[in-house]
C-alpha positions as CSV (number, residue, x, y, z in Angstrom):
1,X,11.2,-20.5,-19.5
2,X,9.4,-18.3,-21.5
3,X,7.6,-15.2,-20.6
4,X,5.1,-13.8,-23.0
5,X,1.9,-12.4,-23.6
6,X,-1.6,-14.4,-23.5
7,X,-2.9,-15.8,-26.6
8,X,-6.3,-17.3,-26.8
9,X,-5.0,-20.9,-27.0
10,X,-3.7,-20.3,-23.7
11,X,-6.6,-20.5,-22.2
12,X,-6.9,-24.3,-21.4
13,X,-3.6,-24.6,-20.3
14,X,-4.2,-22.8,-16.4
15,X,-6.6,-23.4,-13.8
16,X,-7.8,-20.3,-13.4
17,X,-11.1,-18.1,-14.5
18,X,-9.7,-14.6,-15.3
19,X,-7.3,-15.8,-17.4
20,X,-8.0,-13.7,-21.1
21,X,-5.8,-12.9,-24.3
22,X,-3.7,-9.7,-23.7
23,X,-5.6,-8.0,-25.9
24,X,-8.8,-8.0,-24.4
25,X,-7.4,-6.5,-21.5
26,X,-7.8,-2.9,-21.5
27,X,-5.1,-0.4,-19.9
28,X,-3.3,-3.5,-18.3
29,X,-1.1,-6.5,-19.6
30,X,-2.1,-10.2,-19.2
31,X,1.4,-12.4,-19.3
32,X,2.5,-16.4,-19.0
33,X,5.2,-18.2,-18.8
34,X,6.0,-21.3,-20.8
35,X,8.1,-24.5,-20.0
36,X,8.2,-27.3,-22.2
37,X,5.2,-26.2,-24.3
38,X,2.8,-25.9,-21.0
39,X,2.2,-23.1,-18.4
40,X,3.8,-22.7,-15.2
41,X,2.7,-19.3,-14.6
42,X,0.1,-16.8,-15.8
43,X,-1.1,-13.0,-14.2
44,X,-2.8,-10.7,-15.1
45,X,-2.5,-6.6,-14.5
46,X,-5.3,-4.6,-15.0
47,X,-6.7,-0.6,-13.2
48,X,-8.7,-1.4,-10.5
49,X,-12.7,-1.1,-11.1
50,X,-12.7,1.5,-8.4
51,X,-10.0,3.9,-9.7
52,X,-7.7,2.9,-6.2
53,X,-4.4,4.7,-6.9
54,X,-2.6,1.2,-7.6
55,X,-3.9,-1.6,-10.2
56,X,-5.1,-4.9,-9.2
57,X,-3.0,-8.2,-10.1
58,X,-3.5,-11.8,-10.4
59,X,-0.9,-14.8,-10.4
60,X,-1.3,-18.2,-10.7
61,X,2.1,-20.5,-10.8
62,X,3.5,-23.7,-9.9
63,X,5.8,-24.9,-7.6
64,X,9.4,-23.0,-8.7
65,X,7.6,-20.2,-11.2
66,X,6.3,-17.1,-11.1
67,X,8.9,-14.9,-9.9
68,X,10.3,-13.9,-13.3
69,X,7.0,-13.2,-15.3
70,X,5.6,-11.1,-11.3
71,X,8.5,-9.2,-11.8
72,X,7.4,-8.3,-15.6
73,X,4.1,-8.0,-14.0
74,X,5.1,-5.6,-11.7
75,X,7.4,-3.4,-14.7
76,X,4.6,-3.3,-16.9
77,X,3.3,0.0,-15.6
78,X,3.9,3.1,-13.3
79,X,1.5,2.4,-10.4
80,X,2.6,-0.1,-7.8
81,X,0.4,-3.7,-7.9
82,X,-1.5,-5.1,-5.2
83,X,-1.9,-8.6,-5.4
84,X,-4.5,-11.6,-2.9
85,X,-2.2,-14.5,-2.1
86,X,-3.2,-17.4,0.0
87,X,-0.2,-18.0,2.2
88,X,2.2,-21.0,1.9
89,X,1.3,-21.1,-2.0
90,X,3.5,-21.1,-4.6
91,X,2.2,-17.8,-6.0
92,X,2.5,-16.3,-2.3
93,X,6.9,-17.8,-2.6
94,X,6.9,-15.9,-6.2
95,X,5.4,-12.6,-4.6
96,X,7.5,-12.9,-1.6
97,X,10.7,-13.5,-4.0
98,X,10.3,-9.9,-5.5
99,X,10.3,-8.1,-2.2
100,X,6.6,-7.3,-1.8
101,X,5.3,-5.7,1.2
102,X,2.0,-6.9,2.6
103,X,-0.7,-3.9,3.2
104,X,-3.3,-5.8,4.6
105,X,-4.4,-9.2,6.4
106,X,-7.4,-11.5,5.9
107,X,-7.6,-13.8,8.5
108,X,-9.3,-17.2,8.4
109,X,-12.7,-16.7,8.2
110,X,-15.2,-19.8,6.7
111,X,-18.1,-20.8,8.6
112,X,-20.4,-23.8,8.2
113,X,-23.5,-21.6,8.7
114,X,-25.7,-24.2,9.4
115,X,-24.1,-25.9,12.2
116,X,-25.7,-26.1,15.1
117,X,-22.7,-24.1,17.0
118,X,-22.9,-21.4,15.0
119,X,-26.8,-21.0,15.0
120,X,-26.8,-21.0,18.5
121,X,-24.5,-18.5,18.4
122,X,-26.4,-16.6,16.3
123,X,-29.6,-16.8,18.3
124,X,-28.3,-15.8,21.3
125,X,-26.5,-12.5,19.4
126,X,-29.9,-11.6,18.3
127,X,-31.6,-12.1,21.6
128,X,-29.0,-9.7,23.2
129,X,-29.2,-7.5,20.5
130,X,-33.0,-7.0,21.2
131,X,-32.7,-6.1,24.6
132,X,-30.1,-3.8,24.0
133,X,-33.0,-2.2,21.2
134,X,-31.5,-3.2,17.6
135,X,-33.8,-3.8,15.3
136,X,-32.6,-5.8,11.7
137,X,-33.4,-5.0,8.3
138,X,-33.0,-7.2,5.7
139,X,-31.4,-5.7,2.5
140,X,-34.6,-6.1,0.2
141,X,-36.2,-3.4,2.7
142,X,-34.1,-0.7,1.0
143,X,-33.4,0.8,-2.5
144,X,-30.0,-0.1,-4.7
145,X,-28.9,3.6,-4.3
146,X,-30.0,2.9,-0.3
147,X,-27.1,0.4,0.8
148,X,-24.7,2.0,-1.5
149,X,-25.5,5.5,0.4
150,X,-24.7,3.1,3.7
151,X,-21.4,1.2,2.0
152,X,-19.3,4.2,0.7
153,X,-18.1,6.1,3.6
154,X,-17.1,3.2,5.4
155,X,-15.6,1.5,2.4
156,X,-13.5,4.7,1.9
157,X,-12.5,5.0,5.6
158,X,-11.5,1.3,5.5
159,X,-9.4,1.4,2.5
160,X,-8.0,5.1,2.8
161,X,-4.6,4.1,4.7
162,X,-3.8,0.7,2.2
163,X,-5.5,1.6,-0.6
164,X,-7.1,5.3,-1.3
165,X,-9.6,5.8,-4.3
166,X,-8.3,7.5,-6.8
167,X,-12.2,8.8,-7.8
168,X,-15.6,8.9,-5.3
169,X,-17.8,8.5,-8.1
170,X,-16.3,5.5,-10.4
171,X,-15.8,3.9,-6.8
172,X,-19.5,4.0,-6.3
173,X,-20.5,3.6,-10.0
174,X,-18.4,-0.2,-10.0
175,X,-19.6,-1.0,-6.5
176,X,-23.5,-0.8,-8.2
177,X,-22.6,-2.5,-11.0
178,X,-20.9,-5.2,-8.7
179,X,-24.2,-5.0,-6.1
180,X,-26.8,-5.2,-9.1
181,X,-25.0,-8.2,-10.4
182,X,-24.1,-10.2,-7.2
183,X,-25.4,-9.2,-4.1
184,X,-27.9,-11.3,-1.8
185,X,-30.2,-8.8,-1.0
186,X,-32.4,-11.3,1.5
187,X,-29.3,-12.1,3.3
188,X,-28.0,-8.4,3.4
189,X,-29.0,-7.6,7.2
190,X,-29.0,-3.7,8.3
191,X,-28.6,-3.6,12.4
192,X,-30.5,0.3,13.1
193,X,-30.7,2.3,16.7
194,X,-33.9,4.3,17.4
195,X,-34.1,4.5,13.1
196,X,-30.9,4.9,12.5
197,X,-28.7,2.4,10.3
198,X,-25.6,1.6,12.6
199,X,-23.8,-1.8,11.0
200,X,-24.9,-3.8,7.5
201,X,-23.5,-7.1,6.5
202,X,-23.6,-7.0,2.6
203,X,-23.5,-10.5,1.4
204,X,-22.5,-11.3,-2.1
205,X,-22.9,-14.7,-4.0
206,X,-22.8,-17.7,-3.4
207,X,-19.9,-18.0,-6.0
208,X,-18.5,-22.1,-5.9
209,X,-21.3,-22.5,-3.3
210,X,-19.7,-20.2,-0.6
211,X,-21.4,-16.5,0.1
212,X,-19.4,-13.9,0.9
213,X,-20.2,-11.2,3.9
214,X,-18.7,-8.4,3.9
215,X,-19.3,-6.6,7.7
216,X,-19.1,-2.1,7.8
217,X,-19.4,0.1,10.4
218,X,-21.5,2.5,8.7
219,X,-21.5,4.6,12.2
220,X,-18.4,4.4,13.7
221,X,-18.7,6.5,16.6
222,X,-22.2,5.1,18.5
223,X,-21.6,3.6,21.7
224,X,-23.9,0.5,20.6
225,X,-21.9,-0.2,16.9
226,X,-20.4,-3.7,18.4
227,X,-23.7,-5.1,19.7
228,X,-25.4,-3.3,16.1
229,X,-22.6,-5.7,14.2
230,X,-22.8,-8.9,16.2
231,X,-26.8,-8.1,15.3
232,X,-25.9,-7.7,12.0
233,X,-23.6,-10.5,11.2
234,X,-26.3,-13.3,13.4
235,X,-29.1,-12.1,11.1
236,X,-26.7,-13.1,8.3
237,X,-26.2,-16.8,9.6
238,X,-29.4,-17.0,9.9
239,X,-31.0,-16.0,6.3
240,X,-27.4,-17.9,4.7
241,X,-27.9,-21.3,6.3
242,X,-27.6,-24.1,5.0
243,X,-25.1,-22.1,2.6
244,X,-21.4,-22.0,4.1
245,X,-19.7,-18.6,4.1
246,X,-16.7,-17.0,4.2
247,X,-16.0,-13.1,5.2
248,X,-13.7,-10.4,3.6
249,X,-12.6,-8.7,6.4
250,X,-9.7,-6.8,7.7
251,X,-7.2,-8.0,10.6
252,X,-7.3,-3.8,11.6
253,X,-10.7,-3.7,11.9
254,X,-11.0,-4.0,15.5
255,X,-14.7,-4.6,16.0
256,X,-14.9,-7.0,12.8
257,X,-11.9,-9.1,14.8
258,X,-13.7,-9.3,17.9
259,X,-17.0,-10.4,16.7
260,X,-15.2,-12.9,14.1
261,X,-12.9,-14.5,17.1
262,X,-16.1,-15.3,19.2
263,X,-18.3,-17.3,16.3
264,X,-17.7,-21.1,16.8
265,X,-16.6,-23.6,14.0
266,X,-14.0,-20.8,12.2
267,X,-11.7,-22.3,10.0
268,X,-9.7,-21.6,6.9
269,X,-11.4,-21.5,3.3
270,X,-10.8,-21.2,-0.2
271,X,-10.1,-17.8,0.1
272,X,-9.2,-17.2,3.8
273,X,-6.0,-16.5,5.1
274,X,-5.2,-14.5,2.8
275,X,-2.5,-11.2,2.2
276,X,-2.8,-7.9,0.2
277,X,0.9,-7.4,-1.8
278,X,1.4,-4.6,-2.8
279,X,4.8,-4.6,-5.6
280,X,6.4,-1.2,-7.4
């Protein structure tokens, strides 16, 4: 077993996309570990995009690995790590081995969106939602700066107990960058009260044919914000179908839980369950 920095010819050796030479990476440390002259394990360390007050890790391993080069992982610099592992994986064992401590859950959440289940679903959500006088905007309705005016507060407030910005402005500066690149602004739904936005599903993708929803509360104190969500996330079903999805969302978000333990046809996903780890 050897642990040592990425080289370019290990590139076609692991399965994995963000894999890149160690010194490409910039403030951060990008690591393998060799057996027999193949890779068993690779991860990457890097500071997160939004200046969060830990830096963002990635593992990949085999069955048996990983332990040794997470710990180097986790050495490697002064701010703890916080890691997405899939449970029952071999990278989640390595994680697990070191003592890390999970911050947050993401439970199960792919949906076929255009099963029949699920559109019903959504239909009836919306027909509620218009008697109870929410109206939906689609994300094209509304300028760049717009939705990220409607994203930040909540994103802050969702994040401030696990994982606290370290700076406002480079937060919002690499959430524009992300949204100019990769967000579906058709299939970004806005749920307002009497003009007022109360609940957005921003949808990003599709990446591996899958889009990604991402539910806020952007007012988390109106009496109507659950039936302004359920709006909001129906509206999404609708515009994503026939394309499957799969949510990021939070097991202590309350409302998000509610809403995502009602919709028919749930299962797991390539990226659902999943744990945050945070290590150091």
């Amino acid at each position: 077993m050897t642990v040592r920095l990425c080289i370019p010819s290990d590139l076609t050796d692991a399965p994995v996309p963000w894999l890149v030479p160690d010194h490409e990476v910039e403030g951060g440390v990008c690591l393998v570990d060799e057996v027999d002259g193949h890779l068993v394990a690779a991860g990457l360390r890097r500071p997160a995009r939004t200046k969060a007050t830990q830096d963002s890790a990635e593992l990949w391993c085999t069955h048996g690995h990983g332990t040794q080069l997470m710990r180097d992982l986790a050495s490697a610099g002064e701010r703890p790590i916080v890691i997405r592992v899939n449970p029952s994986t071999p990278a989640a064992t390595a994680v697990e081995a070191e003592g890390g401590r999970v911050i947050q859950a993401v439970p199960a959440a792919y949906f076929p969106s255009a099963h029949a289940d699920v559109q019903a679903w959504a239909q009836e959500q919306l027909e509620l939602s218009r008697t109870a006088g929410v109206q939906i905007d689609s994300g094209d309705g509304y300028a760049l700066e717009d939705l990220l005016d409607m994203w930040m507060t909540p994103y802050l407030r969702m994040h401030e107990s696990w994982a606290p910005t370290g700076d406002t402005e480079a937060t919002r500066q690499a959430f524009a960058q992300r949204f100019a690149r990769d967000l579906d602004m058709r299939r970004t739904a806005v749920a307002v009260i009497d003009e007022r936005p109360i609940a957005a599903v921003f949808t990003v993708g599709p990446f591996d044919g899958t889009l990604m929803p991402v539910l806020i509360q952007i007012d988390d104190r109106h009496p109507g914000q659950e039936r302004a969500a359920a709006a909001a996330v129906a509206a999404m079903f609708i515009r994503a179908a026939p394309i499957p999805v799969e949510f990021d969302g939070h097991a202590d978000e309350p409302i998000y839980m509610n809403i995502l333990q009602r919709i028919p046809q749930r299962s797991s996903g390539n990226l659902t369950p999943m744990n945050l780890i945070e290590l150091g």
